[in-house]
C-alpha positions in Angstrom: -12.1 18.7 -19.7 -12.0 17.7 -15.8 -10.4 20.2 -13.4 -9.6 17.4 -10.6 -6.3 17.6 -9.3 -4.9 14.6 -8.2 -4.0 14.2 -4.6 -0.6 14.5 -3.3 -0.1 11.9 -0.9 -1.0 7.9 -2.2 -4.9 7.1 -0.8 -5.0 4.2 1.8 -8.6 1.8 1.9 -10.9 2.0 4.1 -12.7 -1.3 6.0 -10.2 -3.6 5.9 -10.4 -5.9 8.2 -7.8 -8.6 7.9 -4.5 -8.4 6.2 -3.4 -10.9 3.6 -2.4 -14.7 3.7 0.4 -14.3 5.7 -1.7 -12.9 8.7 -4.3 -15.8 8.2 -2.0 -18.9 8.0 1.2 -18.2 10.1 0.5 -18.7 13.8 2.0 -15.5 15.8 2.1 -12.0 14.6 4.1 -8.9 15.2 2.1 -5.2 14.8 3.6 -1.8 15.6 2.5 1.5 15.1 3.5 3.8 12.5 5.1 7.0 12.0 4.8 9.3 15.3 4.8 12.9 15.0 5.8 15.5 16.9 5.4 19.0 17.2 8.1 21.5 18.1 6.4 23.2 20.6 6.8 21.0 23.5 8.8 22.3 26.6 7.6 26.1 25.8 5.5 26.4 28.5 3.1 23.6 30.2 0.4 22.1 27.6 -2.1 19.6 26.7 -0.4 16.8 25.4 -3.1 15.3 22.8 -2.1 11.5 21.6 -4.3 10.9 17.8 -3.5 7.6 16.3 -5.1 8.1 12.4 -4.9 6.0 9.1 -1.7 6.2 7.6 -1.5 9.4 5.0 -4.8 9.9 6.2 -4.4 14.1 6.6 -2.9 17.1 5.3 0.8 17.3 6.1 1.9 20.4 4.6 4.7 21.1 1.9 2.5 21.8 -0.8 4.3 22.8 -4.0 3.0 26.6 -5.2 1.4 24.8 -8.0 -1.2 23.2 -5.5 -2.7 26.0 -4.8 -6.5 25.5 -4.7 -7.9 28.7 -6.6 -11.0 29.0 -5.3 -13.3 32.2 -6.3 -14.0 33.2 -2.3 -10.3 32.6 -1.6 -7.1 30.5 -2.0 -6.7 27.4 -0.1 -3.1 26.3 0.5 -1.2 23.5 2.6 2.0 25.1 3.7 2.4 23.4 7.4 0.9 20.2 8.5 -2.7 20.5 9.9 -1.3 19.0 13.7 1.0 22.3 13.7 -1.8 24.4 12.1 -4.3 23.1 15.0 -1.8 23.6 17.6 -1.3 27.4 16.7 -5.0 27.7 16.8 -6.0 26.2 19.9 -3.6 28.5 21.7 -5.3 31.8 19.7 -8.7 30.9 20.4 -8.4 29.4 23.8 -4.7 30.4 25.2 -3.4 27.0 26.4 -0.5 25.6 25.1 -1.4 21.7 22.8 0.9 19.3 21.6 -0.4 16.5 19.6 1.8 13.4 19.3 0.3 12.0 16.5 1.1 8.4 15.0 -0.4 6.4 12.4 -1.8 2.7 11.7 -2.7 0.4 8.3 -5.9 -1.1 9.4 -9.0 -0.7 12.1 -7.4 -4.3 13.9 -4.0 -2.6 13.9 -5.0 -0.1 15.9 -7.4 -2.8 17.9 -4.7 -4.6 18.7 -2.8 -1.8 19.7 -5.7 -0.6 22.3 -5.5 -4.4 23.5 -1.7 -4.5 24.3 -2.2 -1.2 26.4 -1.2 1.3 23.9 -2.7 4.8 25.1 -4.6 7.2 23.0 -7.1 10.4 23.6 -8.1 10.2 19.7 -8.6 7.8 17.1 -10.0 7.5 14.0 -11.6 4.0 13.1 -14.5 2.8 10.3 -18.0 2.1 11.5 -17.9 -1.0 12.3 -15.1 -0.7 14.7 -16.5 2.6 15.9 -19.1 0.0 16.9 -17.0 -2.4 18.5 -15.5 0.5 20.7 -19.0 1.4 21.5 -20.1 -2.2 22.5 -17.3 -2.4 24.7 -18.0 1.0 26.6 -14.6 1.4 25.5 -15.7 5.5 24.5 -16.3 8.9 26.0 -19.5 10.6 24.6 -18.9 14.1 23.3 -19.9 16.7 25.1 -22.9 19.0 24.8 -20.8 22.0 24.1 -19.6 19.9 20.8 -23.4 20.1 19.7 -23.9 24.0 20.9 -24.4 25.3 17.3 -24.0 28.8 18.3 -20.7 28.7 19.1 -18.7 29.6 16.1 -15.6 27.3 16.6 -18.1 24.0 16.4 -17.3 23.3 12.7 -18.2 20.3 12.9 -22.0 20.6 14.4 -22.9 23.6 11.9 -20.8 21.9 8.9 -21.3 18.2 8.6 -23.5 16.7 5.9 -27.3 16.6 7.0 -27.5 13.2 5.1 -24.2 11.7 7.0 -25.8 13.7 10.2 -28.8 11.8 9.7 -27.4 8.2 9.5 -24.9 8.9 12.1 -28.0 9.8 14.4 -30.1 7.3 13.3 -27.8 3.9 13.5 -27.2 2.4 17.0 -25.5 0.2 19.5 -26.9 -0.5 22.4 -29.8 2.2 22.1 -27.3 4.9 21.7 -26.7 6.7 18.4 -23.6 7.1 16.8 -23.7 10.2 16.8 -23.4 10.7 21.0 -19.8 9.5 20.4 -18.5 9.7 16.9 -18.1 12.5 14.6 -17.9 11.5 10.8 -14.5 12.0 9.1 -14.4 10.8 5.6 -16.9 8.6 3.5 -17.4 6.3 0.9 -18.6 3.4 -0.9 -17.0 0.4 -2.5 -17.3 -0.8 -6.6 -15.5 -2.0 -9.6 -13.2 0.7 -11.4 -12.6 -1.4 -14.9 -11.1 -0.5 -18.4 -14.5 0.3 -20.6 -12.7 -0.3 -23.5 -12.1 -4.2 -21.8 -15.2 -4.6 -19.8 -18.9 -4.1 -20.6 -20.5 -1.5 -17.7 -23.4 -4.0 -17.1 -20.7 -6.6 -15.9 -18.7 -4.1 -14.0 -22.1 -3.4 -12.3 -22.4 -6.6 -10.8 -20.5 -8.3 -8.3 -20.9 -11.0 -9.9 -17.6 -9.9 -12.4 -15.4 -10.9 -9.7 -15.7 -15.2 -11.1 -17.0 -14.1 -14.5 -14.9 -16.1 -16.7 -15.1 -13.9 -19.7 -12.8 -12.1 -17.4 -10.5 -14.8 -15.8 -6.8 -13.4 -14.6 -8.4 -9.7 -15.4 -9.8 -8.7 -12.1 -8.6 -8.3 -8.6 -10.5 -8.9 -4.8 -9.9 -7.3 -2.2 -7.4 -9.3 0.3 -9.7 -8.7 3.3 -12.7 -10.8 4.9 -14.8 -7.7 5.3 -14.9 -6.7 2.0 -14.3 -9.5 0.0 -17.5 -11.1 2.1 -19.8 -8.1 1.3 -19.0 -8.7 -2.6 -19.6 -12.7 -2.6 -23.0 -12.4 -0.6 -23.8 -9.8 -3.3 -22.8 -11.9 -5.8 -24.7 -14.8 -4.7 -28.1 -13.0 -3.8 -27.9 -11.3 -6.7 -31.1 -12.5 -8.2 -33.1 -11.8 -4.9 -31.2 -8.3 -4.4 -31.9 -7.3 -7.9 -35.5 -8.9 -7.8 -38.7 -6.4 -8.3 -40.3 -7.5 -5.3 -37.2 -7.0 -3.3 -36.6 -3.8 -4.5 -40.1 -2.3 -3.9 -40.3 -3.4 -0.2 -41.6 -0.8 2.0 -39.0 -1.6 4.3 -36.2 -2.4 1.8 -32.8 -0.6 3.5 -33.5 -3.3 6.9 -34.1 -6.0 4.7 -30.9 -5.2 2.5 -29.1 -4.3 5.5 -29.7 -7.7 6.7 -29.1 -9.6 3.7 -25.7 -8.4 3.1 -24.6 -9.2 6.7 -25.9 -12.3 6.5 -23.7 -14.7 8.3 -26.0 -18.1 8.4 -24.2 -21.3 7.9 -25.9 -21.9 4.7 -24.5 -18.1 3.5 -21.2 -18.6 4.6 -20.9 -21.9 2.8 -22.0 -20.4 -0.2 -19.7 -17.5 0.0 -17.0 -19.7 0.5 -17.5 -21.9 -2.6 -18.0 -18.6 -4.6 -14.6 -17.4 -3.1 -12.9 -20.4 -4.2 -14.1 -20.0 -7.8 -13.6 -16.0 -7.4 -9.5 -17.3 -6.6 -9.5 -19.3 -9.7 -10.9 -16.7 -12.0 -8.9 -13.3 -10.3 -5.8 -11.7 -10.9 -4.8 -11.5 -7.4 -6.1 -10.7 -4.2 -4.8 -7.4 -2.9 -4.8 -4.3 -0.8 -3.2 -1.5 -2.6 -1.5 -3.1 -5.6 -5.1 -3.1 -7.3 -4.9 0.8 -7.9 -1.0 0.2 -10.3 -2.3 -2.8 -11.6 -5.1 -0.8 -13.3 -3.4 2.3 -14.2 -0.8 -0.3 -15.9 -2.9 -2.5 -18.2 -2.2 -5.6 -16.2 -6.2 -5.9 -15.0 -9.3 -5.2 -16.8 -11.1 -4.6 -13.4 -10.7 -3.8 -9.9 -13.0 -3.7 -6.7 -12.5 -0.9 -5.2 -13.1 1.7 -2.4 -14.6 5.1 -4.1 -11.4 7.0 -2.6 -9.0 5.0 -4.5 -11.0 4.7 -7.6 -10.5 8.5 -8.2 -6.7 8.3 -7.3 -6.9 5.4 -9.6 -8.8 7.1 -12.7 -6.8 10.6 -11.8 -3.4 8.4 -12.6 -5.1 7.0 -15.7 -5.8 10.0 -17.0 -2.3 10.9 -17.0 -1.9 8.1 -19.6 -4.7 9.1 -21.8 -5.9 5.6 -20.6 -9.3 6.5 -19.2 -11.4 4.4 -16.9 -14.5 4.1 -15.3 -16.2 3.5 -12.0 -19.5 1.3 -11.6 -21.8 0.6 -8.4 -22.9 -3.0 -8.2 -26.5 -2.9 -8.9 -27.1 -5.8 -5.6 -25.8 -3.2 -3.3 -22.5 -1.3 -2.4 -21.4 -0.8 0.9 -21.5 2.8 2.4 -18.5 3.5 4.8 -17.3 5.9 7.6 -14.5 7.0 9.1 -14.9 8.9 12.4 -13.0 9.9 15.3 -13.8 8.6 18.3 -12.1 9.9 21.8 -11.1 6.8 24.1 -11.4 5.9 28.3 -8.5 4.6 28.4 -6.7 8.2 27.3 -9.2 11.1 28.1 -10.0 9.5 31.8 -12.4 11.8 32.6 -9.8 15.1 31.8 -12.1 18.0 30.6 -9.3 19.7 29.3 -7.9 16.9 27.5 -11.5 16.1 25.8 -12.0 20.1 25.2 -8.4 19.0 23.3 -9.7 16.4 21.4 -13.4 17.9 20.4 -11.5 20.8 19.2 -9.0 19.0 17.3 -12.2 17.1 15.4 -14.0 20.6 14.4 -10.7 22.2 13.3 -10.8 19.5 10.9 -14.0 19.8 9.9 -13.4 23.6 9.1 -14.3 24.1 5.2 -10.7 25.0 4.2 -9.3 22.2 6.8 -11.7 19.7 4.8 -10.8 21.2 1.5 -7.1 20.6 2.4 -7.5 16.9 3.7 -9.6 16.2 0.7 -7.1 17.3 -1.9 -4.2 15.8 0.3 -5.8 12.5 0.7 -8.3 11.9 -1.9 -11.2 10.7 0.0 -14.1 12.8 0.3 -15.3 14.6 3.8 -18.3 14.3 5.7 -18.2 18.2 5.9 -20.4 19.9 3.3 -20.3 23.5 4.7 -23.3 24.3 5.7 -23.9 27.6 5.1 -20.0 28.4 4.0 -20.4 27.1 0.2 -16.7 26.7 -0.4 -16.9 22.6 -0.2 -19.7 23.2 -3.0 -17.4 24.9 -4.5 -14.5 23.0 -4.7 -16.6 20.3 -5.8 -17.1 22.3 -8.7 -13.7 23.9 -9.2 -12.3 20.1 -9.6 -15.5 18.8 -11.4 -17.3 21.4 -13.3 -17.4 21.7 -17.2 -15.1 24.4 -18.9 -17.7 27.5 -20.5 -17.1 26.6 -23.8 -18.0 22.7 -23.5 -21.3 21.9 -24.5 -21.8 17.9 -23.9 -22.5 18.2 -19.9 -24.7 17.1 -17.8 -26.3 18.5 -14.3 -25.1 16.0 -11.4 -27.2 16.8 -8.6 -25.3 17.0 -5.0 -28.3 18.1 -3.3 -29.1 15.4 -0.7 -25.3 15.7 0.4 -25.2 19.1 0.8 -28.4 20.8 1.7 -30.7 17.2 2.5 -33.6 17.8 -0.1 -34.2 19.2 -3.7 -34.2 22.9 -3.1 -36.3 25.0 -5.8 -34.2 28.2 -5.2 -31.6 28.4 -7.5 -29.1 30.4 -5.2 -29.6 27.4 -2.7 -29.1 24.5 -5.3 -26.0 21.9 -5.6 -26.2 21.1 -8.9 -22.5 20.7 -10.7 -22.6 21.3 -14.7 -19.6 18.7 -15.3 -18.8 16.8 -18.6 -21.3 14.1 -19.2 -18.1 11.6 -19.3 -17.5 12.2 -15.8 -20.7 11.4 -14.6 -19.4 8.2 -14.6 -15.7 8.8 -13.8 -14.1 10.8 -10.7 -17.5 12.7 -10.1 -19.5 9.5 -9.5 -16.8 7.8 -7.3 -16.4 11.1 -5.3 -19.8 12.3 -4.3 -22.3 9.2 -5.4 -25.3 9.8 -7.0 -28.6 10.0 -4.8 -29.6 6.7 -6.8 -26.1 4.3 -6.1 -26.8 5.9 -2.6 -30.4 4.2 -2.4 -29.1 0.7 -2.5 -25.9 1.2 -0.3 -25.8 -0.9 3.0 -23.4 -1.0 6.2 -21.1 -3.6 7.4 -22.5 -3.9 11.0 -20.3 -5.2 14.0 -20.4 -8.7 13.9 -20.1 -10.6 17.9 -17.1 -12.6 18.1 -19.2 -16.0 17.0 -19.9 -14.6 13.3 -16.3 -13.1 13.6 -14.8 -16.4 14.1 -17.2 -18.5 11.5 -16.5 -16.0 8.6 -12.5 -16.0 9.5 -12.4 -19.9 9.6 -14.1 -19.3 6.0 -11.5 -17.1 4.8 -8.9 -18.9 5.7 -9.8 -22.1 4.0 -10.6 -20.0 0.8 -6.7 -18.0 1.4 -4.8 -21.4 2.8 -6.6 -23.9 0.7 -8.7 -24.6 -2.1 -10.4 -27.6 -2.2 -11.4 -26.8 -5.7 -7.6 -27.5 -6.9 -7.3 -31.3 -5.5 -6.7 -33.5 -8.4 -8.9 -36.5 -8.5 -5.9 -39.1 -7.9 -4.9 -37.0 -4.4 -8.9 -38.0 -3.1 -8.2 -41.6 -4.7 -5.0 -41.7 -2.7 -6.3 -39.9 1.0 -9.3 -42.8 0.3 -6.9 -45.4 0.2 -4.5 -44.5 2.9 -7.5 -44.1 5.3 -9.0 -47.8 4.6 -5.0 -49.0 5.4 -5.0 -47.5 7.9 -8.4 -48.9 9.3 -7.2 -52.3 8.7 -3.9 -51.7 10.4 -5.4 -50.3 13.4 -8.0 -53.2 13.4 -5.4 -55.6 13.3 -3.6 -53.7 16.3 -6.3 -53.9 18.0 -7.2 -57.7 17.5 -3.7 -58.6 18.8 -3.9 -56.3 22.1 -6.9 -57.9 22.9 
């Protein structure tokens, strides 16, 4: 039996980085930002005013229902205010100056790009890597402090809390010589793959990307309506026998050399992932960016590509149904991604109160409970695991953990999320005893194994010549498929053209 409880607000995706057709083929646009919120406490006395622009339904807004409660064994956890109004109350108790956060939302990271560029104003923000690289190659960021890195001081949840394997690749990936790390500090976390119907869909397809124009499949599966994402999967698709090869996969320095496969943007690459593309439209469902998740839990597709966070929202509605799916990593590669909240120039300029503000803000957030809460509310999974307080561990276990009396579980080890190595002592182990069906379900889409970990990749910042080569790509594969021209349409353009040649030869005899 699986414990999960399904999140109460509807889980947005993560990476997107262009909208559907209509943003690729209509000249002109029109973006605003979403919902602002407001605290009451403006006017009391004089404050910080804090201005956070997230991803929509993207953190805990309160209101939970009694039933929500998260039972824990060291403790209850409960959502009766929104965490902006929780934050607020706290940053006056700890530090005795009055915060308001106006906090507003956006759908995707060139949303809020756009936004920055037409001179909206923000202290905080919350983008995915690759536009938390962007920022950085722009100098567009303030570094975090030193005191956000002073692990004795007991308010720095975020220092003392966050994953040593996300700490690690946040410190270890950079731009321009300086680590993410010095200006980012990780939010949420995931990885993409194929949720499918095993009763529809053999796993060693879904485990491919190559699924997406398998034909045993056609009108069954759904692509994500981005260029990002929907380029990742092609270029796994169509080095799948290198990627998958043994001599590829024992390279000594295999993550670079996966790395840079998968963000290949050569012209050879991007011609091939456009052909595949083209076929992929013939063969999918639809191309989407949130219908994928009610197209699933509906019957009307056998497979969706997904990101992790909406896969369990996606099998947690299922389940409701009795109509259980499943959740596979593509064995090429799946792409690892970050959310993390980044404080801009253009807002902070240079106000050590303000940036006290908005480093606070990020490690109330990244408080146990506070993660706890955004998980639950959200459905994504944090980059927090604790440290030494156990309850994240712990949750892990009250929503994924085997029932005593069940005896067909398995041991799913968490152990290079939450303590960084394979720790001997027992006390100090993360191993979760869950139902050997969900090793494959919720479990597996929520915290990875260590093995679909071991062939994840980024999506680096591409400069704005790959930018503008794989978005002239997309939108002939969107706008137009030369694939559907009928022989006779050629046969026509063909003659038209010589006509025309003579007619303009003839022209041009008789000005001469």
């Amino acid at each position: 039996m699986v414990k999960h409880r399904k999140p109460g607000a509807f889980c947005r995706g993560a990476g997107l980085l262009l909208g559907g057709i209509a943003g690729l083929c209509v000249s002109g646009a029109f973006m605003t930002a979403g919902t602002v919120y407001a605290s009451d406490t403006a006017g009391q006395e004089e404050e910080i005013v804090l201005r956070v622009s997230n991803w929509e339904e993207y953190i805990d807004l309160g209101g939970w229902d009694e039933e929500d409660t998260i039972d824990l064994d060291s403790g209850d956890i409960f959502g009766e205010q929104s965490m902006i109004r929780d934050f607020e109350e706290w940053y006056y108790e700890n530090y005795g100056v009055r915060v308001r956060v106006e906090y507003s939302t956006y759908g995707t990271n060139e949303d809020l790009y756009n936004m920055l560029t037409l001179g909206d104003t923000y202290d905080l923000v919350c983008p995915s890597e690759y536009m938390i690289m962007k920022l950085m190659t722009e100098d567009q960021l303030v570094p975090l402090s030193e005191d956000f890195f002073d692990a004795e001081d007991e308010n720095n949840y975020y220092i003392n809390g966050v994953s040593p394997y996300i700490r690690s690749i946040f410190e270890n990936n950079k731009i321009q010589g300086r680590p993410w790390s010095d200006y980012a500090a990780g939010y949420m976390w995931g990885i993409t793959g194929i949720v499918y119907n095993p009763e529809l869909v053999e796993e060693k397809d879904a485990s491919s990307w190559r699924i997406l124009n398998n034909p045993a499949y056609c009108r069954q599966i759904t692509i994500k309506d981005n260029v990002r994402d929907s380029y990742f999967a092609a270029v796994g698709a169509i080095k799948s026998d290198l990627l998958t090869s043994e001599e590829f996969l024992e390279a000594p320095d295999y993550p670079e050399r996966l790395e840079n496969e998968m963000n290949d943007t050569s012209k050879e690459t991007i011609a091939k992932v456009q052909e595949y593309l083209q076929d992929v439209k013939d063969n999918a469902y639809s191309f989407e960016t949130d219908s994928g998740k009610a197209d699933m839990v509906t019957g009307k597709v056998a497979a969706n590509y997904q990101w992790s966070g909406d896969a369990v929202y996606t099998m947690d509605q299922a389940d409701e149904d009795d109509f259980p799916l499943a959740f596979a990593v593509p064995r090429e590669s799946t792409n690892i991604y970050f959310d993390g909240w980044v404080m801009l120039k253009s807002g902070i300029r240079a106000d050590a109160a303000k940036q006290h503000a908005a480093e606070a803000f990020m490690n109330f957030t990244s408080r146990a409970d506070n993660a706890i809460r955004n998980m639950y509310y959200i459905g994504y999974t944090s980059v927090i695991s604790g440290g030494e307080d156990r309850r994240i561990f712990e949750y892990a276990d009250w929503c994924y953990g085997a029932e005593e009396d069940e005896e067909d579980v398995t041991g799913y080890d968490l152990g290079y999320f939450f303590s960084g190595n394979d720790a001997e002592d027992e006390e100090s182990r993360y191993v979760i005893s869950a139902p050997s069906d969900q090793i494959y379900r919720q479990l597996f889409a929520q915290y990875p194994s260590q093995e679909a970990i071991s062939r994840s990749s980024l999506m680096v910042c591409f400069d704005d010549e790959q930018n503008q080569a794989i978005n002239q790509m997309w939108i002939n594969v969107r706008c137009y498929n030369i694939h559907d021209v009928p022989v006779w349409v050629w046969a026509a353009v063909g003659a038209s053209a010589a006509l025309l040649a003579v007619f303009g030869g003839r022209k041009l005899k008789r000005r001469r």
